[in-house]
Structure formats: structure tokens, C-alpha cells
N, C-alpha and C positions, 0 to 999 in steps of 0.2 A: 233474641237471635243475635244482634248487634254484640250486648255482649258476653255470648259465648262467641263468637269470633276473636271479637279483641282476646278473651282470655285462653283461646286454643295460638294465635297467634303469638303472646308474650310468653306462653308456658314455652314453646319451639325457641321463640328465640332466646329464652332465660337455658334451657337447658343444654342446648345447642353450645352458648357460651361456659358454659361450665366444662364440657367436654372438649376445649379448645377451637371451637368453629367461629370465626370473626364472623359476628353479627349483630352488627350497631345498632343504635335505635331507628334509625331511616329504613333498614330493611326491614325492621318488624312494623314499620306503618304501612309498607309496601305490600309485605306477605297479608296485615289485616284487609286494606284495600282490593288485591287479591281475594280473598276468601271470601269477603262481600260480594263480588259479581259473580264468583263460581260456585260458591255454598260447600258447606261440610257435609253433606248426604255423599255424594259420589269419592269416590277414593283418588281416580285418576287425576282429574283437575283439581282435586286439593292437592294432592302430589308434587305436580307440575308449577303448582301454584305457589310451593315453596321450594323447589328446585330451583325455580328461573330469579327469585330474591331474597333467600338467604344462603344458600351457596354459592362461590367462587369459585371455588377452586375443585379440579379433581377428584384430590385426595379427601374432600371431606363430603363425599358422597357417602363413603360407607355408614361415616356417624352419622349423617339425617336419615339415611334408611330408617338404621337402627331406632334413631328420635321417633321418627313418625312411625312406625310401627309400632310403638311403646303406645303411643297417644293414638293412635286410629286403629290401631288393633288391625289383627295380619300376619301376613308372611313379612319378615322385616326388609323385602326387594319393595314392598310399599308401592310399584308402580305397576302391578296385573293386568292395567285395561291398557298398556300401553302395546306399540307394535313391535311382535317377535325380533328380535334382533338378527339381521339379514349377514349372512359370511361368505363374503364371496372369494372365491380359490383361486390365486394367480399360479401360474407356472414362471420361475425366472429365468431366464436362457443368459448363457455366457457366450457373447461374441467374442470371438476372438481372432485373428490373422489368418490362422492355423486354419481354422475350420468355422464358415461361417453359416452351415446349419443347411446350405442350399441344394447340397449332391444328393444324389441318387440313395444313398444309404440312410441319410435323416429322416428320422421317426418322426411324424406326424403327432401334431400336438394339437388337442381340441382346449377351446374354452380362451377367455382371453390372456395372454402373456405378459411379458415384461422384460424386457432385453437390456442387458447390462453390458457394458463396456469395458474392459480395466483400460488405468491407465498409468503409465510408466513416468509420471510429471515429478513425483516427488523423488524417484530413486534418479531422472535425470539433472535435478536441481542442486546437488551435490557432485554429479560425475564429473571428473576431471574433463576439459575439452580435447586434449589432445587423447583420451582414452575413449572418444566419443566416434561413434561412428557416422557416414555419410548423413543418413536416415536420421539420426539423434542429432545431429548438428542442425540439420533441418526445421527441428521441433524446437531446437532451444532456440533456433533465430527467430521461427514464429512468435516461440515465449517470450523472446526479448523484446519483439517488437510491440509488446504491453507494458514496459517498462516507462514509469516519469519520472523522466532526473530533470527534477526544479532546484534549481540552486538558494543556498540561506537568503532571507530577507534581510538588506539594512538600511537603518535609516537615510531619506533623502535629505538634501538640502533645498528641495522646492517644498513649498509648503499647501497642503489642503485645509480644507474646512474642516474643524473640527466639532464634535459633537460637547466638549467638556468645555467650560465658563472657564477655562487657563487658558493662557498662551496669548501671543500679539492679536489684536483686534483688528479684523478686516472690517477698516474704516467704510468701503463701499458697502460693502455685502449690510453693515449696520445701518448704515442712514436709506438702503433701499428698503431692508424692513421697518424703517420706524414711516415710511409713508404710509404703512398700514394705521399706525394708531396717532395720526396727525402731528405726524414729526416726531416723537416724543419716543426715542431712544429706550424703551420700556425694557430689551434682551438686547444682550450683543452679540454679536458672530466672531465668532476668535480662531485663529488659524496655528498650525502647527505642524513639525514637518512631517510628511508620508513615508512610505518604505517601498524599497524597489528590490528587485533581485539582483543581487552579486554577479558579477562574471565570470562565466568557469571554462578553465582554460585546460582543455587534455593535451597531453603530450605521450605519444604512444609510442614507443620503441616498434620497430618493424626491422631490427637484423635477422641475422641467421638465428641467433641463440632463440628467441623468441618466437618462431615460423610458427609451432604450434598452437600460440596463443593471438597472433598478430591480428589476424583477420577477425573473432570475437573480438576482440578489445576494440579494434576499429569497428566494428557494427555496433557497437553500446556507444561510442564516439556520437555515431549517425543520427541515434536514439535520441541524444540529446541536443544534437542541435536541429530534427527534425520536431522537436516539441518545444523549443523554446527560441529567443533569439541570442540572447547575451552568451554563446557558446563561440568560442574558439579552438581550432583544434590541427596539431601541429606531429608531423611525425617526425621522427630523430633517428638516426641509424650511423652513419658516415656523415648527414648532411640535414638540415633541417626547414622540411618543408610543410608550408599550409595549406590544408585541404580542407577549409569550411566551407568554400563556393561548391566543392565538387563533393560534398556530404548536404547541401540542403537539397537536394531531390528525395521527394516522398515515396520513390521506389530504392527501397534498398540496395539490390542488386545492383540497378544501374548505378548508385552510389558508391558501390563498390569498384566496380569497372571502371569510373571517374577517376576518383581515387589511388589506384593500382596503375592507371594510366600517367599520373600527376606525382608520382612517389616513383625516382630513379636509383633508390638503393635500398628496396625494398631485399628483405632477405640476405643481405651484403654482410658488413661489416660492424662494428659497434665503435663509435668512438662519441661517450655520452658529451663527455666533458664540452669537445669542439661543435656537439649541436647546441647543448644547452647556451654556451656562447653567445651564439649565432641567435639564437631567440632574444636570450636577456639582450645583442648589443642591437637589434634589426627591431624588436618588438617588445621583450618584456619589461624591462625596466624603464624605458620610453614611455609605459603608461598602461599596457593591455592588462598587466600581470598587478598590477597598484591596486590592492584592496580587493585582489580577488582568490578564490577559490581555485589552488593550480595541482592538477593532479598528474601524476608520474606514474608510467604503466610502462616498466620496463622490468626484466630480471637481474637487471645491476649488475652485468655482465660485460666489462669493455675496455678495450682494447690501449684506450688511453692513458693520459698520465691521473692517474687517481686526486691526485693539487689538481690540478686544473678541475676535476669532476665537482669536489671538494669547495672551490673557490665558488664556480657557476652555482650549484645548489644555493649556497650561502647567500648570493647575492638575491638568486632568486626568492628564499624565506626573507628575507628582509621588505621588500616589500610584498608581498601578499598577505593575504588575511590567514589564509591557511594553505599549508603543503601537504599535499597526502600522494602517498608512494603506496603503488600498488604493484606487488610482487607476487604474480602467478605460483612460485618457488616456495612460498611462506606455509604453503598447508603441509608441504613432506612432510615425513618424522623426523624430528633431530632438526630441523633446520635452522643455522644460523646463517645472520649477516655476514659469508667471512668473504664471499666475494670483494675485489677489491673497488669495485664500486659503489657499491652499497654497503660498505664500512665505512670507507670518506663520505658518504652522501647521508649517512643514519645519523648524524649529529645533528643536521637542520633539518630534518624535518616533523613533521606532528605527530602523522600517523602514517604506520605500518599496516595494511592491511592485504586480504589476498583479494584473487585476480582469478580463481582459476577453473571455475564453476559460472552455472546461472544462480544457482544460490548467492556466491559470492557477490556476485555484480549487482543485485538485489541489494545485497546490504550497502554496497558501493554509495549506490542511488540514497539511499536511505542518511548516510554518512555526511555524504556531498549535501541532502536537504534543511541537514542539523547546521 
């Protein structure tokens, strides 16, 4: 009896492999072991009994049918004693704004359902902001407010512990472990330096030219320095003011109202050059803006002397690690730099990207974490 099992078992898994069905030698010990405690009389549990260990996958149900009805003789389904296969009927219902199923004229549905929702997330991740309506700006603030913008990693000059036999040896940390093996210095602990997040410094244009983006752009401001701490965040218009105290409130809104409260030329005038100034002479060259991440969220639209705009940029790209200018204006068709801001200002900086979507600001995120 022993073996005709072994040899109903190797013939399955010999042939099984010939017809492409992965079947090691492990599952044909399995399948024999199998067939020992269930026996070859009964059809069902020899079935099941090479179902459950020499198939994997799916798609190679039809070939062991086929096998095992070859060898146990049958209908090539090979599993008869098993239970009818049960089909049960959903009805799916579309919910939708318009009509949610509950008035007086909705036809009564028996049996159990399945209620589907659409949603409008992807055609709003593309939409322009200022083409967005009350309702949809709502949704994308919600959206935004799952946004992480962690800024690039770099190396520290404080040092940790390291797991690698390089770098300086933490003289303590080695002689505290050699008291485990009686003094005797057996591994040493070696240190080397960590990495910390960069600092990213926004600077958001809030004139007239910009109204329709002003307010998003400041709420992905919010985003990030309500998720992280190394965020600075500076608006520019006629004059140039910081509003990181009145952006880390964990309610948006009131973030907003702070902000709006704290920003005296909102909506006003553009003159990049004389805010940019006022940054680089009050805070960014002094240190804030040194080795960090300084991003520019303006339409390059202003009023000033273009050299002046021109000079401030430059200074600013010299020391930072990286300038990214973000230009709501960049997705039209046809559009070029010809403003006179953003032709003086396009020579120092990294990157050009847009501004003018939740999509966009997605990728912002994504840019800013590179």
C-alpha cells in the first residue's frame, strides 16, 4: 500500500512538472504523507490532498484537474464530493449628490447590496485653484491637509554610534563594553556623524497678481511647518513678513486668520526685489537661508527694478543648498519666462516647477524631500 502511494504521488508530481506546474521534491513528500493518512479509495480527500500541496497558484488548477483525472479516473473537475459552489447576487447602487436613493419614487431592492460612491479626487488633483470652486477648494484643503513635506536629509556634525567597525572610536562606550569580558577590549564601538533635516524656508508672494493662488500656497506653507519643525515661512508682497508663529496652530483655519491678521500687504502691490532684500539683509544671509532648502512661490510678476530682483535672488542661491521657484503660471500653454521678474530671477535658480494644482503641490512635496 506504502508503495502505491509513493508511486501515485511521484507519477502527479513527475507529470504535473512536465506540464509546467512548480512541484519540488518537498511537495511530493507532502502530497505522499498526505495520501497516507487519507488513502487512495475515496476521490474527495485524495483531491484535496494534492490541492492543498502541490498547487500554488490559481492558474494551475486546471492542469491537476486534468493530471488527476488522468490517474484516478473521472470527470477531469476531480473534486465531486466536494460542496456545490454557493453564488451569491449583489445589487450595486450608485450614490450620488443628485439622488441618494431615499424619496418616495426609489424602487425597493431585496437581497443584500453594495453602495458605491464616485469620487472626483483625481479630476480635482489636476484642477487649476483659481478654476476651483468654493466646495472643491474645501476638498483639496482637506486633501492637503495629508500632505508630508519633510525636507532632504544631511549630514550632521554631531556624531552617533555606529553599527560599522570605521570611523573614530567611542573610547567610553569601548572600555564600558570590555567590562563584560574582563577588561579585554575584544569589539570596539566607533562613532560617526548622523543626519538631520535641512531647513526649508517658504517664501510666498501674496500681491494682487497672485490672489488666486495666495491663500493655497499659504496653506501648504501651514502643512509644513504643522508637520515638522525646521520650517520657516515668510511672505513678500510690498514688504516682507514672518509668519511661522502664526502657521504652527494645528487648526488650519485659525492659521489662516493669524496669518491674514499678521500680513499688511496682502493683496497689494509686488515689489520682489525690496522683500527679497529685507529677508536676505534681516534673516537670510545671517544664517536661516545657509544650507537650506529656500523655495519661491511667486508669479514673477513685479513692479520693481528687475537688478535689484536679479541681485537679491543671486545672493540668495549662493548660499542655500537649493532654490526652487514655484510658478503657478508654468502649466498655461505657450508659457514663457518673459515676465520681468522671472527672466532676471531664472538665472539663479535650480528649479522651475508649478504651483497650481493639488497635484502640483504633491510633487512640490516630493521635490522639496529629494
Amino acid at each position: 500500500m506504502a508503495a502505491d502511494i509513493e508511486a501515485v504521488a511521484v507519477t502527479m508530481a513527475r507529470t504535473l512538472r512536465r506540464l509546467g506546474v512548480a512541484a519540488p521534491p518537498d511537495t511530493t513528500v507532502a502530497y505522499a504523507a498526505a495520501l497516507a493518512e487519507v488513502g487512495v479509495d475515496q476521490r474527495g480527500p485524495a483531491y484535496w490532498a494534492g490541492r492543498a500541496t502541490l498547487v500554488h497558484r490559481p492558474e494551475d488548477v486546471p492542469t491537476y484537474d486534468r493530471v488527476f483525472a488522468a490517474i484516478f479516473g473521472g470527470p477531469s473537475a476531480g473534486h465531486g464530493d466536494a460542496d456545490p459552489e454557493v453564488v451569491e447576487q449583489l445589487t450595486v447602487l450608485l450614490d450620488t449628490d443628485e439622488d441618494d436613493g431615499s424619496g418616495d419614487d426609489a424602487t425597493p431592492v431585496e437581497g443584500p447590496t453594495v453602495r458605491v460612491r464616485w469620487s472626483d479626487r483625481e479630476v480635482l488633483q489636476a484642477k487649476d485653484f483659481a478654476a476651483c470652486t468654493a466646495a472643491e477648494l474645501d476638498e483639496a484643503h482637506r486633501l492637503m491637509a495629508d500632505l508630508r513635506v519633510v525636507g532632504a536629509r544631511r549630514r550632521s556634525r554631531r556624531l552617533r554610534a555606529s553599527r560599522r567597525s570605521r570611523g573614530a572610536i567611542d573610547l567610553r562606550a569601548t572600555s564600558r563594553r570590555a567590562l563584560r569580558t574582563g577588561g579585554e577590549p575584544l569589539r570596539t564601538v566607533h562613532r560617526e556623524p548622523g543626519h538631520r533635516l535641512r531647513r526649508l524656508v517658504l517664501l510666498c508672494d501674496v500681491s494682487g497678481s497672485m490672489e488666486a493662488y495666495a491663500r493655497e500656497l499659504v496653506r501648504f506653507a501651514h502643512t509644513a511647518v504643522a508637520g515638522r519643525t525646521q520650517v520657516e515661512v515668510f511672505t513678500i508682497g510690498t514688504r516682507c513678513t514672518r509668519i511661522t508663529r502664526q502657521l504652527r496652530s494645528r487648526d488650519p483655519d485659525a492659521a489662516m486668520r493669524a496669518a491674514a491678521s499678521a500680513v499688511d500687504d496682502w493683496s497689494g502691490g509686488t515689489r520682489l526685489g525690496a522683500g527679497l532684500r529685507a529677508f536676505n539683509d534681516m534673516w537670510g544671509v545671517k544664517g536661516m537661508a545657509r544650507g537650506a532648502t529656500v523655495v519661491i512661490l511667486s508669479d514673477g510678476w513685479d513692479r520693481g527694478d528687475p537688478d535689484e530682483l536679479a541681485a537679491q535672488v543671486r545672493r540668495l542661491h549662493l548660499v542655500a543648498h537649493k532654490l526652487i521657484w514655484v510658478n503657478p503660471l508654468k502649466v498655461t500653454p505657450g508659457f514663457e519666462p518673459v515676465a520681468r521678474g522671472m527672466a532676471a530671477a531664472l538665472p539663479h535658480v535650480d528649479e522651475l516647477v508649478e504651483g497650481h494644482s493639488l497635484g502640483s503641490l504633491e510633487s512640490l512635496a516630493e521635490l522639496i524631500r529629494r
